[in-house]
N, C-alpha and C positions, 0 to 999 in steps of 0.2 A: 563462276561458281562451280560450274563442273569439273574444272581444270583444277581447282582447287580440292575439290573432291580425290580427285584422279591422285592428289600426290600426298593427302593424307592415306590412302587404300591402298599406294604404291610401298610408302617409307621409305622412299632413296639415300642411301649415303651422300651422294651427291646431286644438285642440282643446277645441270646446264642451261641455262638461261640465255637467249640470242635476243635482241632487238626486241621490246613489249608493246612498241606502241602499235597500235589497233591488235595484239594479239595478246597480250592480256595486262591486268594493272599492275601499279606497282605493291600491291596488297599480295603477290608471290614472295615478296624478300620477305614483308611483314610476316606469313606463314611458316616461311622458313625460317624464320630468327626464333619464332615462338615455339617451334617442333626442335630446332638444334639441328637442322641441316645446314651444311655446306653447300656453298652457290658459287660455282664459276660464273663468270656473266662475259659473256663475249661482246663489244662492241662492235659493227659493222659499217656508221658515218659519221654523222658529227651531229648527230638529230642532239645531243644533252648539253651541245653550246650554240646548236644553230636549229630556228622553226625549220626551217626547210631543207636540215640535214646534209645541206654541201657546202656552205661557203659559197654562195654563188649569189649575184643579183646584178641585174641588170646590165647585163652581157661581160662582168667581171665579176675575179673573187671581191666576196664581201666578209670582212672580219668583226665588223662593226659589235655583235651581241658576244664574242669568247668569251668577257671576262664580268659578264654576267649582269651587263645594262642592255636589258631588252627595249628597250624605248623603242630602237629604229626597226625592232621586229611587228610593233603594232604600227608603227607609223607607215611601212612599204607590207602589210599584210602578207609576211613573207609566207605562211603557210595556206595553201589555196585562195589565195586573196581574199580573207575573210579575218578578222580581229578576232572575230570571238573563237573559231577553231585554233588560232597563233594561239591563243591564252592556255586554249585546252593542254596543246601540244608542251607549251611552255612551264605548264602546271605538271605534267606528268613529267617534263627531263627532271625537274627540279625535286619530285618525290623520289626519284631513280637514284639520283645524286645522294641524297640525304642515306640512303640506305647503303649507299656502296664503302664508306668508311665502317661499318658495323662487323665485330671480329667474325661472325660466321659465312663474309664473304672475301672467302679465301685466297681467289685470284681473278682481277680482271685481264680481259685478254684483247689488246690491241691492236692496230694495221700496223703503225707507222709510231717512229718518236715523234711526231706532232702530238697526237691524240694521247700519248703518255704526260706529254707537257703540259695539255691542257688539263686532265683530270690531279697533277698535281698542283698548279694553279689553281682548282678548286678547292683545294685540301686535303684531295685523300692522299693516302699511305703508297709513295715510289717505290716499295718494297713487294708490295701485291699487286702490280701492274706488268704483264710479260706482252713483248710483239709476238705474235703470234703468227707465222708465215703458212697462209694457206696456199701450199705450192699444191699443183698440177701433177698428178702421175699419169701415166701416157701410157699405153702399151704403142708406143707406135717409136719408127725409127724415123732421127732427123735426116733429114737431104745432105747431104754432103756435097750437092755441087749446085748449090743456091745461085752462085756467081753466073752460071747458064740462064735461069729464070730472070728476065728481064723486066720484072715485076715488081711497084712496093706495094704494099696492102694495105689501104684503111678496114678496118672490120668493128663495127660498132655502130651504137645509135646514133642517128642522124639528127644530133641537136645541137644548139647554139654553146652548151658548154664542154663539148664532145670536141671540142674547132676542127667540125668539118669546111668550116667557109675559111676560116683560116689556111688549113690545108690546099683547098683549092685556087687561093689566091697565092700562097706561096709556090707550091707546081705553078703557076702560068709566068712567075719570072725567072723559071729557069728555063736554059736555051740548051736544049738537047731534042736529038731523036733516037736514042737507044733504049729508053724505060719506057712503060708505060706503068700509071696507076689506076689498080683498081680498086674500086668503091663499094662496099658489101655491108648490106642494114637496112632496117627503116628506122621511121622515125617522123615526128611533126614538120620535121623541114624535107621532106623526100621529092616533094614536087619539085621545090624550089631549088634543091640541090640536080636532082634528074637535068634542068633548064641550064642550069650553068653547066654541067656537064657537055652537055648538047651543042656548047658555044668555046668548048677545049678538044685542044687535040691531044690524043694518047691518052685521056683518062675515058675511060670505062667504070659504067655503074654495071653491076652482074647483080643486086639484088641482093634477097635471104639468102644465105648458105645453110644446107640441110644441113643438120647436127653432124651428121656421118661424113661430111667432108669438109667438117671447118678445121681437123685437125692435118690433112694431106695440106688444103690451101696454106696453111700456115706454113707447115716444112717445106713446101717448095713454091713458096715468094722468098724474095731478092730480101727485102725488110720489112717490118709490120712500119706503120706509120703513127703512133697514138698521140696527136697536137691537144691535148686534153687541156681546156680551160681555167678547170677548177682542182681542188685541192685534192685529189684521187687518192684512196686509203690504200688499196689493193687491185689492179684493176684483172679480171680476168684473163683478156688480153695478150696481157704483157707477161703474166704468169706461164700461159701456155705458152708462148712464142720462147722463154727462158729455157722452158721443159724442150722443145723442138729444138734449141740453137741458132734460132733465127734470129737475126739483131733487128734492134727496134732501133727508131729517132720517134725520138717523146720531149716532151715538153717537159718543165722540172716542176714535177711535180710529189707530193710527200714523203710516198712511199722509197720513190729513187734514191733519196738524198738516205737512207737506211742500208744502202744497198751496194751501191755507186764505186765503181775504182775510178783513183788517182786518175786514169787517161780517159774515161769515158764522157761520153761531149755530148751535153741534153741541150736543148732551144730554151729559151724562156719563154715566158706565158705572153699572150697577146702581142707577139715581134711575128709579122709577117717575116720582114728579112732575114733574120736569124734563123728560122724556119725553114726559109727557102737556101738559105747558104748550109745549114746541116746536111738537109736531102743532095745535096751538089754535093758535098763530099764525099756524102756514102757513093757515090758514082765513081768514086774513082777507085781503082782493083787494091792499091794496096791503105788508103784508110779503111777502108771496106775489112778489111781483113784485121787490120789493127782494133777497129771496134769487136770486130766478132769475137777476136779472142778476149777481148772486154765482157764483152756477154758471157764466155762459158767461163770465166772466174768464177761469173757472182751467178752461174746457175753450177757449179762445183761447190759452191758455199752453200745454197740453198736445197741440194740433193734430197730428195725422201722428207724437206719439210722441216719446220723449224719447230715443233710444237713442243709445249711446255709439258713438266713432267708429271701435273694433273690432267692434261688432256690424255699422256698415255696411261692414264693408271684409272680410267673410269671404268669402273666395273660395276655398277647398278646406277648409270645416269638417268635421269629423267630429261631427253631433249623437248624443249618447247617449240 
């Protein structure tokens, strides 16, 4: 109610809207429709086709609820393992939804053509849907002799849909002593990841990285690592490593396929070997370099950001 308050006392031309669930209802469109405000609404997961907003379940993607048969969301209690919070959550994508076709919401804003596919799949209007590329701006200068850093880097939460067990299963069938990897995050598996460390050679867990030096770490590792599981919109990571020049081996995931040159070579999802046969490549000095300059195509494409020409013309936004 206060919030609602706040935008009747404001009277924005425009209203920014980011992701509502637990932060306000869907009774903000309803106000705006009724005042004749304009509503950009940004997307950020998959919470308006999936309870628990990643595609993920039970240690693979799961797609099962996209195209709007929730069945198998109450039957696996995909949201907190509880029915009756899935219902809540299921209740609100689905009020969300119903508002987003309505002419005073003028542009939604996506990760990936995935999530474009999906919401015209539900019906709304392919003409008011733009990707929206939250690139990284850096004051900082990249490495230019990464090839010396004998490093790749995982940097992220240490969870089952993160493949950090992937990752580390694929490092231990490769037969080198020139790299080492290191390991950087917490996360619900950090014990159990720390123990398998403990029982490899050449990886290193080093822990949190302070804010102030996650962006040196970055530019002077050899590659980021990001083996991600699940269906990844945008993943920060990978944004910043594009900003730095640092080439990644990622797993193919949504956003890539957006992005991607003809020569660039992602792993697939749940392939130990594939995984471990990428990493062995980037080892060697002239793929290594053939990727990279993969990399700085599609961070010369992405430069300063890809945003839409309502995001630059906000001039009395109301952000939520």
């Amino acid at each position: 109610i206060r919030l609602l308050k706040k935008i009747i006392i404001f009277k924005p031309d425009i209203l920014y809207v980011n992701n509502t669930w637990f932060k306000a209802s869907t009774s903000i469109f309803f106000l705006a429709k009724i005042l004749n405000i304009k509503v950009v609404y940004k997307i950020h997961n998959y919470r308006l086709w999936c309870s628990s907003a990643n595609f993920y379940r039970s240690n693979k993607i799961c797609t099962e609820c996209k195209d709007g048969n929730l069945e198998s969301s109450y039957k696996y209690k995909c949201y907190k393992n509880s029915k009756l919070l899935t219902f809540l959550v299921n209740q609100h994508s689905k009020g969300t939804l119903k508002y987003l076709n309505k002419k005073n919401v003028v542009e939604i804003l996506v990760l990936n053509s995935f999530q474009k596919k999906l919401l015209v799949n539900k019906g709304v209007e392919s003409e008011k849907i733009k990707i929206s590329n939250n690139i990284v701006i850096l004051d900082k200068k990249e490495n230019n002799n990464k090839s010396e850093n004998k490093y790749f880097l995982f940097l992220g939460r240490l969870s089952k849909d993160k493949g950090i067990n992937e990752l580390l299963d694929a490092w231990k069938l490769i037969k080198q002593d020139q790299f080492k990897l290191l390991i950087a995050g917490d996360g619900e598996l950090k014990e159990e990841i720390v123990n398998k460390i403990s029982k490899q050679q050449s990886v290193d867990y080093i822990g949190i990285i302070d804010r102030s030096d996650i962006f040196n770490t970055i530019s002077n590792s050899y590659a980021i690592v990001l083996p991600s599981q699940w269906l990844e919109g945008q993943p920060t990571v990978l944004l910043e490593a594009i900003q730095l020049k640092t080439p990644v081996v990622l797993t193919n995931i949504s956003f890539i396929n957006d992005i991607k040159t003809q020569n660039l070579e992602v792993s697939e999802f749940n392939d130990v070997e594939s995984l471990s046969l990428l990493i062995s490549k980037y080892m060697d000095n002239d793929f290594y370099n053939q990727q990279k300059h993969e990399w700085e195509i599609i961070g010369s494409k992405l430069e300063g950001g890809d945003f839409t020409s309502i995001e630059k013309s906000l001039l009395r936004s109301f952000i939520l």
